[in-house]
C-alpha positions in Angstrom: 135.0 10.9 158.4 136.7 13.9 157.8 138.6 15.8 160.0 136.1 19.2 160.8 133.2 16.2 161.3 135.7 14.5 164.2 136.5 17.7 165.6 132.8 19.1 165.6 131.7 15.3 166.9 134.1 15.7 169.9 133.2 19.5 170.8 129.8 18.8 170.6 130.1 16.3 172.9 132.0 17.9 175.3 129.5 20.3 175.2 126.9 18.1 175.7 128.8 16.2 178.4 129.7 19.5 180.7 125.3 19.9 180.1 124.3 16.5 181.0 126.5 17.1 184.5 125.5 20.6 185.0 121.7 19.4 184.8 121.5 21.5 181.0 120.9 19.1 178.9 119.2 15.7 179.1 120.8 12.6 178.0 117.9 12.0 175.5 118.8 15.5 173.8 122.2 14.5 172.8 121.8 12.4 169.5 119.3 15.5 168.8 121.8 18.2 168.6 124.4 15.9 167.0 122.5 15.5 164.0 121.1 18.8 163.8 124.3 20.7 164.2 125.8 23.1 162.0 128.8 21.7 161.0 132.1 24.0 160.0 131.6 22.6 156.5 127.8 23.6 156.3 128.8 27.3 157.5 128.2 29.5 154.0 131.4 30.1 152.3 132.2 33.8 153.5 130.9 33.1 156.4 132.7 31.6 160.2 131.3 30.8 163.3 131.1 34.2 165.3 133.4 35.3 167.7 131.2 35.5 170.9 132.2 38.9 172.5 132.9 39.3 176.3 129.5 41.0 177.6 127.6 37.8 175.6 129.7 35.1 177.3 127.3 34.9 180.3 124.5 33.6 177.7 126.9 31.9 175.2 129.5 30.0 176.5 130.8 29.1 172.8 129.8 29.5 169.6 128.3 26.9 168.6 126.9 26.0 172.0 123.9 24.3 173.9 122.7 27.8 175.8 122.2 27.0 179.0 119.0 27.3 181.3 119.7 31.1 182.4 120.3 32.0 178.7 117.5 29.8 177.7 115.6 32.6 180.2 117.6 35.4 178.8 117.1 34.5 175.3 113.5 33.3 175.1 111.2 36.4 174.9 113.9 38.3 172.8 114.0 35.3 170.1 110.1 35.9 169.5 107.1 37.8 171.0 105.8 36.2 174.2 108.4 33.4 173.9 108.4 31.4 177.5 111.2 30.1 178.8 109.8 27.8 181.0 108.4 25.6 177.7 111.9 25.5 176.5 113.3 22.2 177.8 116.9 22.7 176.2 118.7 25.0 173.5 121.7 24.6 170.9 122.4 27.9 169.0 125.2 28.6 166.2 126.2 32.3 165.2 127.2 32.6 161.7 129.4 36.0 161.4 131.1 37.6 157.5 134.9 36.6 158.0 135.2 40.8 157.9 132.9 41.1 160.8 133.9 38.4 163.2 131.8 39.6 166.4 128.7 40.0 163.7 125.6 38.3 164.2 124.3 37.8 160.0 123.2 34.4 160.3 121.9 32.9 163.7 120.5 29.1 164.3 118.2 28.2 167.0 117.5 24.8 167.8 114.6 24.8 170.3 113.3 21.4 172.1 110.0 22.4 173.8 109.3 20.5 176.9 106.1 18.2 176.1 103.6 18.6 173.1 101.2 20.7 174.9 103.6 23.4 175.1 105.0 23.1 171.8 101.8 23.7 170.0 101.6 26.8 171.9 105.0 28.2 171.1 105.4 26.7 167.7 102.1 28.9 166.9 103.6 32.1 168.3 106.9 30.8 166.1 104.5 30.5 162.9 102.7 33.7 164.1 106.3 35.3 164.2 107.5 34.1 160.6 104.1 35.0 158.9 105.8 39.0 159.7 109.7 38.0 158.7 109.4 35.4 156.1 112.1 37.4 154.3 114.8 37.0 156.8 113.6 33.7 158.5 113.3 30.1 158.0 111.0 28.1 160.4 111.0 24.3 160.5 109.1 22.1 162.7 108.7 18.6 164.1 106.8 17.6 167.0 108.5 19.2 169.9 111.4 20.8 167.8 111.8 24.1 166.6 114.6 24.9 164.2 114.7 28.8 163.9 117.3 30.4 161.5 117.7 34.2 160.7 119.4 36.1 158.5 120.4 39.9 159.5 119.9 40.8 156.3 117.6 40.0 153.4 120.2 39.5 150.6 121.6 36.6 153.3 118.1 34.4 152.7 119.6 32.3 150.5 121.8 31.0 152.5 119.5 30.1 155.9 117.2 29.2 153.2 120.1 26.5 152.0 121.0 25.5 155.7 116.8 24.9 156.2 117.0 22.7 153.5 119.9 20.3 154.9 118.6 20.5 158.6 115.0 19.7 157.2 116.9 16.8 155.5 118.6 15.8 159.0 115.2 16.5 160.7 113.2 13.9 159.0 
């Protein structure tokens, strides 16, 4: 294993750790955002994990980080229209910022776990609804209750959320 893979293995879950006692995260959750997070060496080239800026810290307490339940209210109808927060059981996002633009905000990850079925099929459709308008600067990927959400700021950046869709689908299935 290389070194990045042991360091992101052990800050993930840290992460996960200070969740699973702060009543974030559930235990079940854990080996779900292990395998589907980004890992430094899936970042684009050009690209770093973004520098989370002081006002943003209340919703992000890292970068990558499993968002906790008053971002997960924050966050929820501002990630797509009519998006409840109370259907989102837990949340792992990753900011992908240009090394020249370190507080930037080019390529964002969600990682949405939906609380039951029922409530997935209802937000996943919104989700679909959402893409079917942005299919140039999103990738949507679904599974059950799991929503994997990636955007890219601009449209010349596709390629590369297009790319990181491809290895999460991979991890997904």
């Amino acid at each position: 294993m290389r070194v990045h893979n042991v360091a992101l293995v052990i800050y993930v879950s840290v992460v996960m750790a200070l969740g699973m006692a702060m009543g974030m995260v559930y235990s079940d959750d854990n080996s779900l955002f292990l395998k589907l997070a980004i890992a430094p060496e899936d970042v684009p080239q050009g690209f770093i994990f973004g520098k989370v800026p002081n006002f943003a810290k209340k919703v992000f307490n890292g970068n990558p980080c499993i968002v906790n339940s008053d971002g997960i209210r924050f966050l929820a109808s501002k990630l797509y229209p009519d998006g409840n927060a109370a259907n989102i059981k837990s949340m792992y996002i990753a900011i992908m910022a240009t090394e020249s633009r370190p507080y930037g905000d080019d390529l964002v990850y969600y990682l949405l776990l939906f609380k039951d079925s029922k409530v997935a099929s209802v937000e996943i459709k919104k989700l679909q609804d959402y893409y079917q308008f942005n299919k140039d600067r999103i990738v949507l990927i679904t599974k059950d209750n799991i929503a994997l959400l990636l955007f890219a700021d601009n449209v010349d950046n596709y390629k590369y959320i297009a790319e990181l869709g491809h290895k999460l689908k991979g991890r997904l299935n």
